[in-house]
C-alpha positions in Angstrom: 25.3 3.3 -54.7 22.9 0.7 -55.3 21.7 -0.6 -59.4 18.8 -1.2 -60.1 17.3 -5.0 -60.2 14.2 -4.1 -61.5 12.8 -0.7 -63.0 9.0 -1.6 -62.4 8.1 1.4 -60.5 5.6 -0.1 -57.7 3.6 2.7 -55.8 4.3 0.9 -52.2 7.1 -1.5 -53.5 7.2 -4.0 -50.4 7.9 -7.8 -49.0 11.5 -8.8 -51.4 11.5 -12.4 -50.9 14.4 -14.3 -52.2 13.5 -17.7 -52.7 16.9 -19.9 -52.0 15.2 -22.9 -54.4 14.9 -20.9 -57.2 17.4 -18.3 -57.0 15.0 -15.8 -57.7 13.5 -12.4 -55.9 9.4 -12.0 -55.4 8.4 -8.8 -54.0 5.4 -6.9 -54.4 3.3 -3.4 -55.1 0.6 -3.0 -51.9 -1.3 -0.9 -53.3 -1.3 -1.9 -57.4 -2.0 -5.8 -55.8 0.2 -7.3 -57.7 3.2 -9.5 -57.0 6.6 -9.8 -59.1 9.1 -11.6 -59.4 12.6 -11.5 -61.7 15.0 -14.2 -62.6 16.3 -14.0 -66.0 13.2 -12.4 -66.9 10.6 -10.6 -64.7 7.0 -11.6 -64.2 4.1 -10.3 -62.4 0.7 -12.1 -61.4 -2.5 -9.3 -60.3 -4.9 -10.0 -57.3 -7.7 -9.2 -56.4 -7.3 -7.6 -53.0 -3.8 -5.7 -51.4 -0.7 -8.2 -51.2 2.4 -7.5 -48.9 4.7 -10.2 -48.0 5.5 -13.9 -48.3 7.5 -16.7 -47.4 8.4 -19.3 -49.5 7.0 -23.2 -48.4 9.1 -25.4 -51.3 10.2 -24.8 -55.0 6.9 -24.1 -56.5 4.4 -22.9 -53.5 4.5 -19.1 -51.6 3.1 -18.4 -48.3 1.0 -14.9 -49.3 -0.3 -12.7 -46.9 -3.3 -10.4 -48.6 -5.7 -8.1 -46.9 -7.8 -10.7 -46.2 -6.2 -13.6 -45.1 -3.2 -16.1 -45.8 -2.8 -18.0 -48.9 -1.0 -20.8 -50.6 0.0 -19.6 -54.2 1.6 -22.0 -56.9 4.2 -20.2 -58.8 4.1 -22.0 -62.4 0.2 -21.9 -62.2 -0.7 -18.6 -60.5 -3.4 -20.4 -58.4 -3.8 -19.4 -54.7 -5.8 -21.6 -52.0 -7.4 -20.0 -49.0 -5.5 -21.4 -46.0 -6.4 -18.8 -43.3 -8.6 -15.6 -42.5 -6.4 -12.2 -40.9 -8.9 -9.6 -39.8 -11.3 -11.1 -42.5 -14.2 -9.5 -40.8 -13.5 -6.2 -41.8 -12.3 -4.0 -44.9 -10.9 -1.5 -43.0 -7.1 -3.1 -42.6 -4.4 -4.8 -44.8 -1.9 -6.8 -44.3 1.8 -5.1 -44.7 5.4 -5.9 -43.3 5.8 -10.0 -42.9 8.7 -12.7 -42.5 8.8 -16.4 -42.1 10.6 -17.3 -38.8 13.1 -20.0 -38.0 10.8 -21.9 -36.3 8.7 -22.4 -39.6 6.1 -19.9 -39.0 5.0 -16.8 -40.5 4.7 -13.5 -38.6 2.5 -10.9 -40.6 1.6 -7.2 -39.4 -1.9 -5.5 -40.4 -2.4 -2.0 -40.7 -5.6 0.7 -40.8 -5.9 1.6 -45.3 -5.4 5.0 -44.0 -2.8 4.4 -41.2 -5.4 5.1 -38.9 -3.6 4.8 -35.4 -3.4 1.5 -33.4 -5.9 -0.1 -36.1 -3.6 -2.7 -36.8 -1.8 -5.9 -34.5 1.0 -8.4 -35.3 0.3 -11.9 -35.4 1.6 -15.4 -36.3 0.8 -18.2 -38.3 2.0 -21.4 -37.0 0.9 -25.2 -37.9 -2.2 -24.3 -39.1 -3.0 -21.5 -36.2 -3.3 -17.7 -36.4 -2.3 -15.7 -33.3 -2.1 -12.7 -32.4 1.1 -11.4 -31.0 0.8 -7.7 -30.0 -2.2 -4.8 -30.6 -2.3 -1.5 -30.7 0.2 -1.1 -33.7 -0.2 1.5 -36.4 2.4 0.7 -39.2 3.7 -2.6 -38.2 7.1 -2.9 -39.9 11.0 -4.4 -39.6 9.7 -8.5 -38.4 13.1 -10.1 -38.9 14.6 -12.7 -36.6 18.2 -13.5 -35.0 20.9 -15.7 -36.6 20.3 -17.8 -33.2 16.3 -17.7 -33.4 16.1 -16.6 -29.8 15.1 -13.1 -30.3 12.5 -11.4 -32.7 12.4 -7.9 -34.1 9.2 -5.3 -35.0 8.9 -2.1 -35.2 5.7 0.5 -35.3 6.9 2.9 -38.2 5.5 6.2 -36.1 6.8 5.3 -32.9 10.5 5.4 -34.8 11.9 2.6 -32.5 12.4 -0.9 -33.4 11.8 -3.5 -30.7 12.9 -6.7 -29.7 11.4 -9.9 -28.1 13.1 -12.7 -27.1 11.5 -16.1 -28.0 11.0 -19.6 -26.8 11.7 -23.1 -27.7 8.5 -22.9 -30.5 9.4 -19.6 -31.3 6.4 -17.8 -29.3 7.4 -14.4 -27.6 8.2 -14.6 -24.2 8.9 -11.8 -21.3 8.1 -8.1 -22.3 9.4 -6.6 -25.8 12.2 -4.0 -24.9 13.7 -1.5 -27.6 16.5 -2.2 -29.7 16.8 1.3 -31.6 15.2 4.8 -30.6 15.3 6.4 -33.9 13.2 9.3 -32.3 16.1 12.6 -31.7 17.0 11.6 -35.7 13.5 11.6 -36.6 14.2 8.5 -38.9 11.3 6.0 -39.7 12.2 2.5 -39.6 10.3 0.4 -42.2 11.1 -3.1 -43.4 14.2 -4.9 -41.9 16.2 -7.6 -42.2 19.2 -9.8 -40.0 22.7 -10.9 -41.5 24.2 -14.0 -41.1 26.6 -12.1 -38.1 23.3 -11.1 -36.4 23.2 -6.9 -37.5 19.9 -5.5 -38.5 19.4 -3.9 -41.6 16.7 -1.2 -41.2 14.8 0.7 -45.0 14.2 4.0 -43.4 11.1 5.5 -45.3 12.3 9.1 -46.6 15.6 9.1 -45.7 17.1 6.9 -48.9 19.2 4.6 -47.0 19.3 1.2 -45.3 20.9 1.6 -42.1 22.8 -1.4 -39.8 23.0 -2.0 -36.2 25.0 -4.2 -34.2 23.3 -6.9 -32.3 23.8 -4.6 -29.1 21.9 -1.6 -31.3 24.9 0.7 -32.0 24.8 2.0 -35.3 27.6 0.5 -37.8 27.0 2.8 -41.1 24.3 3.2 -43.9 24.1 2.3 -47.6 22.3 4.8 -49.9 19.5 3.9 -52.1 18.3 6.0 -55.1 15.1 6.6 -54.2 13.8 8.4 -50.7 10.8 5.8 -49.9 13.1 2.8 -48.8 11.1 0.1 -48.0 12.4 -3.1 -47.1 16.0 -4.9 -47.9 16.6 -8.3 -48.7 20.1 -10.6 -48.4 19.9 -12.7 -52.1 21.8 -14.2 -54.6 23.5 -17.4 -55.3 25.7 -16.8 -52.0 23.5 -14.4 -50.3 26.2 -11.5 -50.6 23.0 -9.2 -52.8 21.4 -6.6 -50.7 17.5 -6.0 -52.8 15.7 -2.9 -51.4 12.2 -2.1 -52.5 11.3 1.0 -52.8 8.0 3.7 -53.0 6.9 5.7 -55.8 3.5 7.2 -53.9 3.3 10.5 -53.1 6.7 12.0 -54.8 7.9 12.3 -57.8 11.2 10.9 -58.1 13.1 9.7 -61.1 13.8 6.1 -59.5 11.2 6.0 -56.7 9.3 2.5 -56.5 11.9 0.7 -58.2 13.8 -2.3 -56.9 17.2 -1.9 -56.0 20.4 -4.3 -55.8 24.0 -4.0 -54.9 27.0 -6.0 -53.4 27.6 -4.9 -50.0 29.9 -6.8 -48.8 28.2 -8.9 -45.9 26.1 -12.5 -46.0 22.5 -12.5 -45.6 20.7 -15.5 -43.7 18.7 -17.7 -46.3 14.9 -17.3 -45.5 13.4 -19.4 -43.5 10.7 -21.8 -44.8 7.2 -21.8 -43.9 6.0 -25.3 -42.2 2.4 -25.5 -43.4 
């Protein structure tokens, strides 16, 4: 069973970020737009507009992706600078599920306010570009990347399967995206993922209260349970990435622990996250 890091309860808890410079977690509340962060004590910054995910670009600057666009935000300060627009023509999407990759880019997944289907796409920011990867996605979810950095992972949360691309020398997809997990005949939901250091994935499944792994071939290894049903996304931390974090959801149930932040020694290394080349 998993403690709790963090009793905050976040309505859509998402994006646990641990930053390897600092030794400490960020992670943030979609829909309260507001972004946290604990080290020896916690802190939390509001915004103006939804906030999902982030990568980290040195000791004092985040990579944030908002509804709107992608920003650079200075931690000791609080100020953000505008350093690219994501569907900034309309106010019908957000930004959600998002990962720096080993390339330093930064993949980030956009989504209908209302889950509306196929509103939303994946796309990646690299070297000052924004480009979109794949369409056609409804709750894009689970961007995490091989130990290698040859192969990419993404998942739309209502088909329940979790794909994988393979990738090129500058980290662009490349060939067609095949799937890694069919979670369809155990009608799970995969939501946020992440890769350990031995190349298994590490899928939140959203009502079930776990984090589940998978081999790098896809076979299911075992599960962790998480006090709280909305599992969002995990996160490998700590000073020797041995820490599990798990974010979690309060919205829509009432649950003694829902939407809080969750920690626990599992047992297995996590890859440091990557950092974002602006």
């Amino acid at each position: 069973m998993m403690d709790v890091h963090s009793d905050t309860a976040c309505e859509l808890g998402e994006g646990p970020l641990w930053h390897p410079q600092r030794n400490t977690l960020f992670w943030f509340d979609i829909l309260g737009s507001t972004l946290f962060c604990k080290g020896e004590t916690e802190e939390a910054w509001g915004f103006d507009e939804h906030v999902s995910a982030a990568g980290w670009v040195d000791q004092d600057t985040l990579l944030i992706a908002s509804e709107t666009g992608l920003w650079t935000f200075d931690i000791p300060t609080g100020e953000q600078e505008f350093l690219a627009g994501l569907e900034s023509d309309t106010s019908a999407t957000r930004s959600n599920d998002g990962r720096a990759d080993p390339y330093g880019g930064f993949w980030i997944g956009t989504m209908g306010k209302e889950a509306e289907a196929y509103a939303g796409a994946i796309y990646r920011y690299y070297r000052g570009e924004v480009r979109r990867l794949f369409d056609r996605i409804t709750i894009p979810n689970s961007i995490c990347f091989a130990p290698d950095g040859r192969r990419a992972y993404y998942a739309d949360t209502v088909s329940r399967r979790i794909k994988s691309v393979a990738l090129d020398d500058e980290g662009w997809p490349t060939g067609k995206p095949s799937i890694f997990v069919d979670l369809r005949e155990p009608e799970l939901n995969p939501d946020g993922s992440v890769v350990d250091a031995e190349g298994n994935l590490w899928n939140a499944q959203w009502g079930a209260g776990r984090v589940a792994c998978y081999a790098p071939d896809g076979t299911f290894l075992k599960a962790i349970d998480v006090p709280a049903s909305q599992t969002t996304c995990p996160a490998f931390g700590g000073a020797d990435l041995a820490t599990m974090f798990v974010t979690s959801a309060a919205q829509g149930v009432d649950e003694t622990q829902g939407g809080m932040t969750f920690a626990a020694q599992i047992g297995v290394t996590g890859q440091r996250e990557h950092q974002v080349i602006l």
